[in-house]
Jmol script that loads the backbone (N, CA, C; Angstrom):
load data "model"
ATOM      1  N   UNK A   1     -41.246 -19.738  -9.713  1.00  0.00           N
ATOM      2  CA  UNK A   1     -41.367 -20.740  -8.677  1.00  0.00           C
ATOM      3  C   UNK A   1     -39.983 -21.080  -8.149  1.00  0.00           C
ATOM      4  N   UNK A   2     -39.964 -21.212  -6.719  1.00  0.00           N
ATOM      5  CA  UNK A   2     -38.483 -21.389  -5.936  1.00  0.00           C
ATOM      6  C   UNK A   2     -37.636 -20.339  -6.501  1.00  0.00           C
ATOM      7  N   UNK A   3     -37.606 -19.010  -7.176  1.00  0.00           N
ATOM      8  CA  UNK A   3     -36.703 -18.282  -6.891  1.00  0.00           C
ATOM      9  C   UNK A   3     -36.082 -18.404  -8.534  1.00  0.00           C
ATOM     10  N   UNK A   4     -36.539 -19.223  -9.415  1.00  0.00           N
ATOM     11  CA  UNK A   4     -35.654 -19.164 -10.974  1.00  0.00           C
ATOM     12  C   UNK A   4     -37.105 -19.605 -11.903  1.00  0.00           C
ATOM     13  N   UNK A   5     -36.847 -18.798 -12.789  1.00  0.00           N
ATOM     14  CA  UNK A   5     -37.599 -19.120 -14.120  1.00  0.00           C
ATOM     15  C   UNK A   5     -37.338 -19.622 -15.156  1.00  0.00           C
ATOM     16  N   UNK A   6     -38.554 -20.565 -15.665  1.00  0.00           N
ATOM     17  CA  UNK A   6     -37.975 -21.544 -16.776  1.00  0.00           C
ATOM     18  C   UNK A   6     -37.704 -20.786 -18.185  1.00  0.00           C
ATOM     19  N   UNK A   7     -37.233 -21.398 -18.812  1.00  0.00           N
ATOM     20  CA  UNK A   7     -36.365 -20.294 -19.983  1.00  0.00           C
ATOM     21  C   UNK A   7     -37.622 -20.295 -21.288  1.00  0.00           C
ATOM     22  N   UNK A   8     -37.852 -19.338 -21.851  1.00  0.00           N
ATOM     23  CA  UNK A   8     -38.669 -18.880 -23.283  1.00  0.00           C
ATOM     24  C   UNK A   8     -38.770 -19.982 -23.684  1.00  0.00           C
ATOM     25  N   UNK A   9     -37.801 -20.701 -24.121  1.00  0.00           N
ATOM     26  CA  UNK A   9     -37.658 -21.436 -25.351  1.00  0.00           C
ATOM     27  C   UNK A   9     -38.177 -22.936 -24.908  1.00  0.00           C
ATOM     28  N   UNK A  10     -37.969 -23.471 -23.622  1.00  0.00           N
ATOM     29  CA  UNK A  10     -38.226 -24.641 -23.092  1.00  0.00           C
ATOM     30  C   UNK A  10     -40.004 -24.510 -22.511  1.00  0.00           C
ATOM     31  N   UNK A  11     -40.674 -22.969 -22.506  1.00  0.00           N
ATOM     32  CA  UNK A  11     -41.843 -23.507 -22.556  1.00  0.00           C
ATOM     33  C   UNK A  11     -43.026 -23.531 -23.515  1.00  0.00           C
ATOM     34  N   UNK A  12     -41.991 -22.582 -24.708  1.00  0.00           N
ATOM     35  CA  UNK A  12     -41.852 -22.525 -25.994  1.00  0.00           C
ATOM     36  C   UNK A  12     -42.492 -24.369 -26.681  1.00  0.00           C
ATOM     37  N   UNK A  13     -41.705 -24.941 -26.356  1.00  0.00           N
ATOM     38  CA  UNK A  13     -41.611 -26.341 -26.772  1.00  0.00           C
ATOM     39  C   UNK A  13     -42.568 -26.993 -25.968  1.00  0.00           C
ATOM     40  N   UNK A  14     -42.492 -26.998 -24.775  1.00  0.00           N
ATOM     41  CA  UNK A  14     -43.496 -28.066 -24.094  1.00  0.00           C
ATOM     42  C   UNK A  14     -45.138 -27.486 -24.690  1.00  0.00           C
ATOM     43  N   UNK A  15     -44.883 -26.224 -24.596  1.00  0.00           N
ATOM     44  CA  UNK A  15     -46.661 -26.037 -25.075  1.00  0.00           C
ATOM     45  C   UNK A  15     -46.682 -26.616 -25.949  1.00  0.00           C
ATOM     46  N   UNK A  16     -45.895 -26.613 -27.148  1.00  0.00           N
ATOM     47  CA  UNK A  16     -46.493 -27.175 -28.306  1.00  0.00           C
ATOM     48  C   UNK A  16     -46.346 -28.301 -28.246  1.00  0.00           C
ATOM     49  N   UNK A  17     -45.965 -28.749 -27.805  1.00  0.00           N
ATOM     50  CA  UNK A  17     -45.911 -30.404 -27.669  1.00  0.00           C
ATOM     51  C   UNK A  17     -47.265 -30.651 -27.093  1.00  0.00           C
ATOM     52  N   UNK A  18     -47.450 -30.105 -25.895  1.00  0.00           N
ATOM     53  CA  UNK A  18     -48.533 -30.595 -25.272  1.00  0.00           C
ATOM     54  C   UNK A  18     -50.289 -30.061 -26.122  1.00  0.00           C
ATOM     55  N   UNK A  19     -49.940 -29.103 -26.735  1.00  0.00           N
ATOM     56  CA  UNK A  19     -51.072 -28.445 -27.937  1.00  0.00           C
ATOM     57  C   UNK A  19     -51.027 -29.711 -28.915  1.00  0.00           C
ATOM     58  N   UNK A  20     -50.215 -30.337 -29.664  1.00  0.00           N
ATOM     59  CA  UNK A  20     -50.170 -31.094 -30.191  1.00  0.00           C
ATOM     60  C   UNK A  20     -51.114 -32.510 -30.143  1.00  0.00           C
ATOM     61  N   UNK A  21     -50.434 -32.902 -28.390  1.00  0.00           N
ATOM     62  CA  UNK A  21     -51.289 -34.193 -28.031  1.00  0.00           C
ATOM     63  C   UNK A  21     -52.251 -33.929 -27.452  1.00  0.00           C
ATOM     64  N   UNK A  22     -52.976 -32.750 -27.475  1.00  0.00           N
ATOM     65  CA  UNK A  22     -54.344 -32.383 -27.034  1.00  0.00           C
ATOM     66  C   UNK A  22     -55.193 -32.187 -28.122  1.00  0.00           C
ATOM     67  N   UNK A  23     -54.790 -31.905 -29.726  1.00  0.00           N
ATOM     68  CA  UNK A  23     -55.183 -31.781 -30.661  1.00  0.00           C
ATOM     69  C   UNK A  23     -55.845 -32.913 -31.131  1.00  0.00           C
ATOM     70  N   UNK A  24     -55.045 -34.045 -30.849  1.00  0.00           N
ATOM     71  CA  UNK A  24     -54.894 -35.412 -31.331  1.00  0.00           C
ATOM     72  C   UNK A  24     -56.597 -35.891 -30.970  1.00  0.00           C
ATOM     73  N   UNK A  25     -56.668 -36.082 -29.589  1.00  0.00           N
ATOM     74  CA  UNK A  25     -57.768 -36.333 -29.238  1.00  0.00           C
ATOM     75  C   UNK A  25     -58.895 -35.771 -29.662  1.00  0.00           C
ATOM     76  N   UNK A  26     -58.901 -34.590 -29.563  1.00  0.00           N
ATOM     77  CA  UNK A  26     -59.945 -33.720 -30.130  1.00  0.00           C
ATOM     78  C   UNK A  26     -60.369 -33.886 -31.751  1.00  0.00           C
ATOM     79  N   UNK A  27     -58.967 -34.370 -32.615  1.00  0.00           N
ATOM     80  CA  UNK A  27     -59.888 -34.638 -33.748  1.00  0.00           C
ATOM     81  C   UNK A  27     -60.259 -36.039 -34.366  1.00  0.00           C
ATOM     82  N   UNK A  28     -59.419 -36.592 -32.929  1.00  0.00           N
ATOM     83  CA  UNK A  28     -60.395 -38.153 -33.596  1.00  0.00           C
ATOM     84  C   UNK A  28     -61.915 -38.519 -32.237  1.00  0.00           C
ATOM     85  N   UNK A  29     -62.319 -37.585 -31.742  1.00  0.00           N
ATOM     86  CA  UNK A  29     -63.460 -37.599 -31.006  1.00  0.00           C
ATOM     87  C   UNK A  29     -64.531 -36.395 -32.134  1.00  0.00           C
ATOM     88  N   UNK A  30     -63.906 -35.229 -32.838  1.00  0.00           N
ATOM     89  CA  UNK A  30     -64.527 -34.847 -33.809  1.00  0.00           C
ATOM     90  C   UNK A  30     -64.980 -35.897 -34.881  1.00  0.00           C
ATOM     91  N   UNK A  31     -64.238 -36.461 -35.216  1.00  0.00           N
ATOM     92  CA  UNK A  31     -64.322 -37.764 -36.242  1.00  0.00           C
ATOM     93  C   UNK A  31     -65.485 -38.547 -35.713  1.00  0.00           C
ATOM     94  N   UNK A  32     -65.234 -39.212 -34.736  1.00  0.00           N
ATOM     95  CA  UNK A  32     -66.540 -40.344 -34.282  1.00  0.00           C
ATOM     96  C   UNK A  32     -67.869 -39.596 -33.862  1.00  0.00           C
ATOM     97  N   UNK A  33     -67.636 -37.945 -33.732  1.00  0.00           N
ATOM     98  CA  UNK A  33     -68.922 -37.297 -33.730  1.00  0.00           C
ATOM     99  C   UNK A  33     -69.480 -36.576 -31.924  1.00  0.00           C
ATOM    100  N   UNK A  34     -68.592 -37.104 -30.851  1.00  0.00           N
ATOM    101  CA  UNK A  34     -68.569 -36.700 -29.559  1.00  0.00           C
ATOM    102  C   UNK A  34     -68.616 -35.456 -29.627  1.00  0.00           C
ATOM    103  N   UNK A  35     -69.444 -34.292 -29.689  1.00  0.00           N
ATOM    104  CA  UNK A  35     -68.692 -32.964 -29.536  1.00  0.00           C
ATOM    105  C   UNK A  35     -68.505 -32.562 -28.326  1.00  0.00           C
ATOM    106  N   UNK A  36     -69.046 -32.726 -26.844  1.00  0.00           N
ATOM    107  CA  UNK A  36     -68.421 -32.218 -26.398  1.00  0.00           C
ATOM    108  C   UNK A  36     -66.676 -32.775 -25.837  1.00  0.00           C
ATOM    109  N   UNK A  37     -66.781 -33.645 -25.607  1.00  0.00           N
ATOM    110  CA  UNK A  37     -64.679 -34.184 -25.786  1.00  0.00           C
ATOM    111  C   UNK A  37     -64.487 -33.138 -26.473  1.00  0.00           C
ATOM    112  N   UNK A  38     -64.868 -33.228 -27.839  1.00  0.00           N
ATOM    113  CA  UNK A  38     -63.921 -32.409 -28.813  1.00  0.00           C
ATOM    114  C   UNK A  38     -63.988 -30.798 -28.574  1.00  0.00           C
ATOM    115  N   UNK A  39     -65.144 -30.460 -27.800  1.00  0.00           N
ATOM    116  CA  UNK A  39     -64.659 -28.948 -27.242  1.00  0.00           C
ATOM    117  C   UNK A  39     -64.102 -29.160 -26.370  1.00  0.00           C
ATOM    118  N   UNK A  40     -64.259 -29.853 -25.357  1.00  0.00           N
ATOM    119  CA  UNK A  40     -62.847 -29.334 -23.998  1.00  0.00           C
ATOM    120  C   UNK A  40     -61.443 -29.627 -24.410  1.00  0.00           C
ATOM    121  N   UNK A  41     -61.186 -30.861 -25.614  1.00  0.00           N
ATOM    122  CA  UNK A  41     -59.492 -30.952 -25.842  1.00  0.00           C
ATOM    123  C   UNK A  41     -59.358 -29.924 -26.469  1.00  0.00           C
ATOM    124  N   UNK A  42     -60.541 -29.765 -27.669  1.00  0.00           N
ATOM    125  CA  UNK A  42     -60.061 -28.462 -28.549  1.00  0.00           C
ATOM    126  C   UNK A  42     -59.237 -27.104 -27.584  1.00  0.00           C
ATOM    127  N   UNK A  43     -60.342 -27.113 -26.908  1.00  0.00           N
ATOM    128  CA  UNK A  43     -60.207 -25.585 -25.938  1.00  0.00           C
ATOM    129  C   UNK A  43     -58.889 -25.930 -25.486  1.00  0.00           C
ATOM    130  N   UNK A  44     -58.230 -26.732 -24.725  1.00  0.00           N
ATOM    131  CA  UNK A  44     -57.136 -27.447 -24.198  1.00  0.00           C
ATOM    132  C   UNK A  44     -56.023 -26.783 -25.141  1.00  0.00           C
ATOM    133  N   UNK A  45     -56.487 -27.607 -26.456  1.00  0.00           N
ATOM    134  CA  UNK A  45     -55.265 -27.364 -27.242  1.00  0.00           C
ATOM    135  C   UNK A  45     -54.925 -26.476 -27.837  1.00  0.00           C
ATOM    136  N   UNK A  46     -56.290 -25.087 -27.958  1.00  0.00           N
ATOM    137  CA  UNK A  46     -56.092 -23.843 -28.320  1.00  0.00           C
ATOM    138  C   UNK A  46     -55.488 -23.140 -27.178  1.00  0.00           C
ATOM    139  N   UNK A  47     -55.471 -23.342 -25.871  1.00  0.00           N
ATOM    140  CA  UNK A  47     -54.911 -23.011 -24.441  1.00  0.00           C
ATOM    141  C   UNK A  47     -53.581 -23.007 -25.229  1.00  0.00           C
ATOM    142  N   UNK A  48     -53.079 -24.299 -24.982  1.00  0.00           N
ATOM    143  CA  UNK A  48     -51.164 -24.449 -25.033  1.00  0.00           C
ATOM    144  C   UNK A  48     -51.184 -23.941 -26.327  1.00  0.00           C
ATOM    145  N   UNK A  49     -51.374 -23.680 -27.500  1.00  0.00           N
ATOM    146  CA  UNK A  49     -51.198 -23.185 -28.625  1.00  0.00           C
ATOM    147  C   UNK A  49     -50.954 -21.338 -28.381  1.00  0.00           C
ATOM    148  N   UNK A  50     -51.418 -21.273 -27.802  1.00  0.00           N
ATOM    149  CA  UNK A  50     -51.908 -19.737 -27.379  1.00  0.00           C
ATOM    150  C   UNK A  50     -50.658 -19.221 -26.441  1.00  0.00           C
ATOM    151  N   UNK A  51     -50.351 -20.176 -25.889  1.00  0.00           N
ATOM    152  CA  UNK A  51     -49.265 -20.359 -24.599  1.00  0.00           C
ATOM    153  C   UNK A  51     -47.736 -20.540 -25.190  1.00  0.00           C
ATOM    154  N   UNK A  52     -47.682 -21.241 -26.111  1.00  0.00           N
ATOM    155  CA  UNK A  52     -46.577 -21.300 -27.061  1.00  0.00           C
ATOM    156  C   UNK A  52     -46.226 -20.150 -27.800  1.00  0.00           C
ATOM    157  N   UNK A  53     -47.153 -19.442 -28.861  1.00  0.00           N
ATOM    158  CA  UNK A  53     -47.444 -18.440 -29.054  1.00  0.00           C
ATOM    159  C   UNK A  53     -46.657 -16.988 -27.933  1.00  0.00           C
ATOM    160  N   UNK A  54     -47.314 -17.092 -27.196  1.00  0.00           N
ATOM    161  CA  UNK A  54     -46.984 -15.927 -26.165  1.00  0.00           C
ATOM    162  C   UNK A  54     -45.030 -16.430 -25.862  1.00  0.00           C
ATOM    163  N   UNK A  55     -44.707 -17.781 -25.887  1.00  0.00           N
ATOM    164  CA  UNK A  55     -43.241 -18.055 -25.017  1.00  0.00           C
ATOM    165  C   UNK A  55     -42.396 -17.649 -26.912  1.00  0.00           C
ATOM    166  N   UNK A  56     -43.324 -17.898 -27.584  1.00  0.00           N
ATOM    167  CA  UNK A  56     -42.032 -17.623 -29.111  1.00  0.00           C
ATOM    168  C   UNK A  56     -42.113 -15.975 -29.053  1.00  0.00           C
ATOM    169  N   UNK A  57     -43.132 -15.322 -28.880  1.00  0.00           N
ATOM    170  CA  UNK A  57     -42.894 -13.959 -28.726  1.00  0.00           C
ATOM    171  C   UNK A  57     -41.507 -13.511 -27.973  1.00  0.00           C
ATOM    172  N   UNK A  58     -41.989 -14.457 -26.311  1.00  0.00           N
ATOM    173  CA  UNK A  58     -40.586 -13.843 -25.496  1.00  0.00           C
ATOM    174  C   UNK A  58     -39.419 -13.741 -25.877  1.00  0.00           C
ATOM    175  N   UNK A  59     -38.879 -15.440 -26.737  1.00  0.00           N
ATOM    176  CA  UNK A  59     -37.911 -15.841 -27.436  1.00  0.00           C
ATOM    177  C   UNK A  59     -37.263 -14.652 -28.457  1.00  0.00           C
ATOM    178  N   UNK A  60     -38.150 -14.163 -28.807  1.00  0.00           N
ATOM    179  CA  UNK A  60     -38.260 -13.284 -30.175  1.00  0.00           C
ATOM    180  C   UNK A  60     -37.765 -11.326 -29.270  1.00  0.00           C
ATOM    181  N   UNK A  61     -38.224 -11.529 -28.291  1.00  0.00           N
ATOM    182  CA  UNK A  61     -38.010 -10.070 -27.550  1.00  0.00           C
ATOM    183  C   UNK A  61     -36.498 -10.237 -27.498  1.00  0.00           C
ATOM    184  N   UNK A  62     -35.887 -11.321 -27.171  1.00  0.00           N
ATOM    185  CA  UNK A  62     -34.679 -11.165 -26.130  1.00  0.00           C
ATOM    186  C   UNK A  62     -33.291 -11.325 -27.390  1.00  0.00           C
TER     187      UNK A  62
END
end "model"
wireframe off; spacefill off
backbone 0.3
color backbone group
């Protein structure tokens, strides 16, 4: 986007950060018994988990 790309490691971090606070929700809506909440954050948070995953690979190429 605009001509520069954000670096491995910085989206490295935000996924998991953001996998993290998507997790959160999902297992205290598992807890009170909501399932579907807890599948769309789940799915959410297996997304950025997955996404993190793929940016530590890059990290790991270079």
């Amino acid at each position: 986007m605009f001509g520069r790309r954000v670096p491995p490691r910085i989206v490295f971090l935000l996924s998991l950060v953001l996998a993290v606070l998507c997790a959160v929700p999902a297992v205290r809506y598992g807890l009170s018994g909501r399932w579907l909440p807890t599948l769309l954050w789940g799915a959410v948070a297996v997304w950025f988990a997955v996404d993190a995953a793929r940016a530590y690979g890059w990290t790991q190429r270079k």
